[in-house]
N, C-alpha and C positions, 0 to 999 in steps of 0.2 A: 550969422546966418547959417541954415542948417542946409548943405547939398545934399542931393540924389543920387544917387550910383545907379546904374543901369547893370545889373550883376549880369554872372555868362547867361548864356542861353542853358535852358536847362530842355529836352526834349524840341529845342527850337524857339523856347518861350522865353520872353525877355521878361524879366520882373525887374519890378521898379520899389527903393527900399530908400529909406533912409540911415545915413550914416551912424546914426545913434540907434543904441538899441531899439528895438521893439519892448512894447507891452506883451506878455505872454496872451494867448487868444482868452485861457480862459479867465486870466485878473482883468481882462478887460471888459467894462461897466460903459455901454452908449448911452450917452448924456440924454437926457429928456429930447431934445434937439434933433441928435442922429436918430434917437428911435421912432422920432414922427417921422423924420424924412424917410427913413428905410419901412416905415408904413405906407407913406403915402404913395412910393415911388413906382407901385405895380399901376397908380391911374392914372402916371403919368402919360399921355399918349406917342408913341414912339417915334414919331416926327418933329416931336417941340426939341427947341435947342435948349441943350440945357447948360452951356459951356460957348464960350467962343474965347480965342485965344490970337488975339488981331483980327485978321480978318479971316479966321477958317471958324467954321461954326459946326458945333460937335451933338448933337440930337443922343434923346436918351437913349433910341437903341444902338448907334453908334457906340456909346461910353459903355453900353451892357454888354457888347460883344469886345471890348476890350479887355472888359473885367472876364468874360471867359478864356480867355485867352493866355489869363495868369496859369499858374501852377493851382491845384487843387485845393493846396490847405490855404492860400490866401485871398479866393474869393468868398469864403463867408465876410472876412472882416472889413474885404473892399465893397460886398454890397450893404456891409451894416455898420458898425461904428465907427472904420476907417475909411467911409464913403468918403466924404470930402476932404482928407489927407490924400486921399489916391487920386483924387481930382487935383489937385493941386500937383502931384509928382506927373501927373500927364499933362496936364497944362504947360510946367515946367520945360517937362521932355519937348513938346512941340514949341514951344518959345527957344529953347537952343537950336533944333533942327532949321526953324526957319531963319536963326541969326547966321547957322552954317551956310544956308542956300544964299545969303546976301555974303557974305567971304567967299562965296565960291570954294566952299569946302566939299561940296558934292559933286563938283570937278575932277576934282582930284584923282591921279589914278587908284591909288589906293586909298582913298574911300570908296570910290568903285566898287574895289576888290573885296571892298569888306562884306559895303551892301550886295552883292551877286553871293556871295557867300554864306550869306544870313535868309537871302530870300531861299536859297535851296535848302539850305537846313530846316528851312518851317515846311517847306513843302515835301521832302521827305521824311519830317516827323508826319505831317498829315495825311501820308500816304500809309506809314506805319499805321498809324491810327485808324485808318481807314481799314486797313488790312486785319485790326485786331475787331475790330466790330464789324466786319462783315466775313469773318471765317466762322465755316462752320465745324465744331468735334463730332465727329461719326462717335455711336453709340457704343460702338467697340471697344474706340478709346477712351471713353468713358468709364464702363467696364473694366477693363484692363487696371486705368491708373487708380479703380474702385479699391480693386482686390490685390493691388498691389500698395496700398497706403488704408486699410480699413482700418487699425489702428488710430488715427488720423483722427476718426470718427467715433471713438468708443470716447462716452463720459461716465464718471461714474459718481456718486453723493455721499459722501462721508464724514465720520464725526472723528475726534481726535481728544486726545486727552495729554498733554505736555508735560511731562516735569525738568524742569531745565537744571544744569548745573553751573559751575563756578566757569567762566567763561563763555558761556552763552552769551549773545546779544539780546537777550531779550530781559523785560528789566527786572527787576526784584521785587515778586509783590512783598506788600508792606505788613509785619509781622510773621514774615516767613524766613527761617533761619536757611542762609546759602545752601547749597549741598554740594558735596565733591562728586566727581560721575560716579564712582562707584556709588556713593547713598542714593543718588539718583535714578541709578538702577536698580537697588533694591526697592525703591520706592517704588517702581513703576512695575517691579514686580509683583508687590504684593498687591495692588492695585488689579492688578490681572488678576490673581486667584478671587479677590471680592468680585470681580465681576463673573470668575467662570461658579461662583458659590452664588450667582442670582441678582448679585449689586445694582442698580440701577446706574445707567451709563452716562446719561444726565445730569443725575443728582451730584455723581461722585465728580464732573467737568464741573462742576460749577462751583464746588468746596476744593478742589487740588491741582486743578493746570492751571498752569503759568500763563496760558494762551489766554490771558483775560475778555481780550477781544469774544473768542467762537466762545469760551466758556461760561459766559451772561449766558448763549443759549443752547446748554448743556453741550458744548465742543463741535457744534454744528458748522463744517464748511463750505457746504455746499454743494454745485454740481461744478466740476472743473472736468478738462481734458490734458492730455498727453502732454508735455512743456511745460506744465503750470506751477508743478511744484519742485521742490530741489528731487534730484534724483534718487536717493534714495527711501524718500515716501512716496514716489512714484511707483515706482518698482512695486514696493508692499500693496499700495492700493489698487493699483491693477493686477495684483495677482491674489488678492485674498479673497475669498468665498463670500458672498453677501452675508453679512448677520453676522461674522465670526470675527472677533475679538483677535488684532495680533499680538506678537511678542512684540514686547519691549523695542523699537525700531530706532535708531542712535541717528540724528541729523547736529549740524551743529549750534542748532536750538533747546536741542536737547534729546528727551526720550518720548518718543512718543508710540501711546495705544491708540489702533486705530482701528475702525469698526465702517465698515462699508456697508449702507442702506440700498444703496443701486445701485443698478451697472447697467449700461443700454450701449448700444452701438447704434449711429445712425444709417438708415437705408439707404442703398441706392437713389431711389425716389426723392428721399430727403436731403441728398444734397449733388442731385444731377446738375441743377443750374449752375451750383456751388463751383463743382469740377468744370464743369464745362469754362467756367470765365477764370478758371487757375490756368486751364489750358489753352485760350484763346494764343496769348502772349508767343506762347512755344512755338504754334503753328503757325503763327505769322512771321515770326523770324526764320524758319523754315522755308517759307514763300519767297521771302527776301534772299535767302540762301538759292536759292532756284531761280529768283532772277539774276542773280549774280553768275550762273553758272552759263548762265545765256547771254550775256550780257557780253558788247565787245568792248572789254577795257585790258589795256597792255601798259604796263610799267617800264620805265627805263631802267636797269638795272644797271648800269652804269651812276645813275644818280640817287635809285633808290636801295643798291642792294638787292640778293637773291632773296627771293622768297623759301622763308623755315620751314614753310611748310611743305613746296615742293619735292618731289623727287630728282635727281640729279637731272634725269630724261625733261622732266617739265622745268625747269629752271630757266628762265627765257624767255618763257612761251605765256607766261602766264603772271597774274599778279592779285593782290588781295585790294578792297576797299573798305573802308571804312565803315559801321552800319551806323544808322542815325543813332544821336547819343538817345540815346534816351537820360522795527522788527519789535513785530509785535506776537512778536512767536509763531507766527504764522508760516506752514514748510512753505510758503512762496518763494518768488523773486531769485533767478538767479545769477 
């Protein structure tokens, strides 16, 4: 028989899992079965029972708002292929809690303790939560954290041309003799001259980089930003001229010529919403910081130790809480 673990709280939130691995989300294929039921389930009307577990009886928007209550990444698979796996781990769960109530486990002081302890942590996660959707960021600080991470926002569209040498990861095309780094840089030198003599830059990525992938379309890889690439064809690609061919650029794929089509930064405008909900978070925990300053709570330092943070003067007087938990030659990847 397979058991259920009731993992920590994660944000307040219990998730409910099985002891055996999981299916990864995306190897997993809902059966003809789960995908009529995860069709049909929107007409379903929210007061039919769709579950009963002795005698408690569980209605579909009962069971829908359970499944909100997971973690994010695991209600797609609870309202689609692992529908009736999760019904089954909440059936389960309620089939033990009510075997607890008949043992008089809910008695218990310390089961008490726990439950008092679990209901505040959901209710200070959904006060946090509360807190992050209903703050608002002044324009300022918008502004501000605009022009202090614009970067952030610059993408630019670039083609690339690889020659790799003897230790590279990347793999060997087939009828091409290895090269040590230095042939490899000659190679990608002279490469640069046919292109500053007129070369076509496509033609020459599609007969000589190793980057077989971008080189099917002429060394094309697209629009990426800041992070994306190993660092140093970052570097060269945010800082080359549009249109202008680089030197020879040494990563450990190899040599690569690089040739930047675009460069754009995005506006303000274009990503006020963006900034805005990176900031929500900050200003909430800020608010919590300020309740906390107001707040009457006193530590016993006798049981808990002085406070690090204090000053010798506030040592005593004061104390902390706890806040709610909350190679395909390609320069990617690093």
């Amino acid at each position: 028989m397979k058991y259920f673990a009731v993992l920590p709280l994660m944000l307040g939130v219990s998730v409910f899992a099985q002891t055996t691995p999981a299916t990864a989300p995306s190897a997993t294929k809902p059966s003809p079965a789960a995908a009529a039921a995860s069709a049909n389930s929107a007409a379903v009307p929210d007061g039919k029972v769709v579950m009963t577990v002795g005698d408690q009886k569980i209605t579909a928007k009962e069971f829908d708002q359970m499944i909100e209550a997971l973690p994010q990444q695991y209600r797609a698979q609870a309202k689609g292929p692992m529908k009736r796996q999760m019904a089954e781990q909440i059936a389960r769960m309620k089939m033990l809690a009510s075997e607890a109530r008949k043992r008089g486990l809910d008695k218990e002081a310390t089961t008490q303790a726990k439950i008092r302890f679990q209901e505040d942590n959901l209710l200070a996660a959904a006060t946090y939560e509360d807190m992050v959707q209903k703050t608002k960021v002044d324009d300022a600080a918008v502004q501000s954290y605009y022009n202090e991470h614009k970067n952030d926002y610059e993408n630019v569209t670039a083609r690339h041309i690889l020659i790799k040498f003897k230790g590279s990861p990347v793999p060997q095309r087939e009828g091409k003799p290895e090269l040590t780094e230095e042939q490899a840089l000659a190679k990608a030198q002279e490469i640069k001259k046919q292109l500053a003599g007129g070369s076509d830059f496509a033609a020459i990525a599609k007969a000589e980089s190793d980057d077989t992938g971008s080189g099917v379309n002429g060394g094309e890889l697209g629009t990426f930003s800041h992070g994306q690439m190993v660092p140093e064809f970052e570097t060269a690609a945010f800082k080359l001229p549009v249109g202008q061919v680089s030197d020879p650029i040494k990563t450990q794929f190899g040599y690569h010529l690089i040739r930047v089509d675009k460069r754009e930064t995005k506006s303000l405008d274009q990503v006020r919403t963006e900034i805005g909900d990176k900031m929500k978070p900050e200003v909430a925990k800020k608010a919590v910081e300020d309740l906390r300053k107001t707040a009457q709570i006193t530590l016993d330092e006798s049981f808990f130790g002085p406070d690090p943070s204090a000053t010798p003067a506030q040592q005593g007087t004061v104390g902390q809480v706890v806040p709610p938990a909350g190679a395909n030659g390609k320069p990617q990847a690093r």
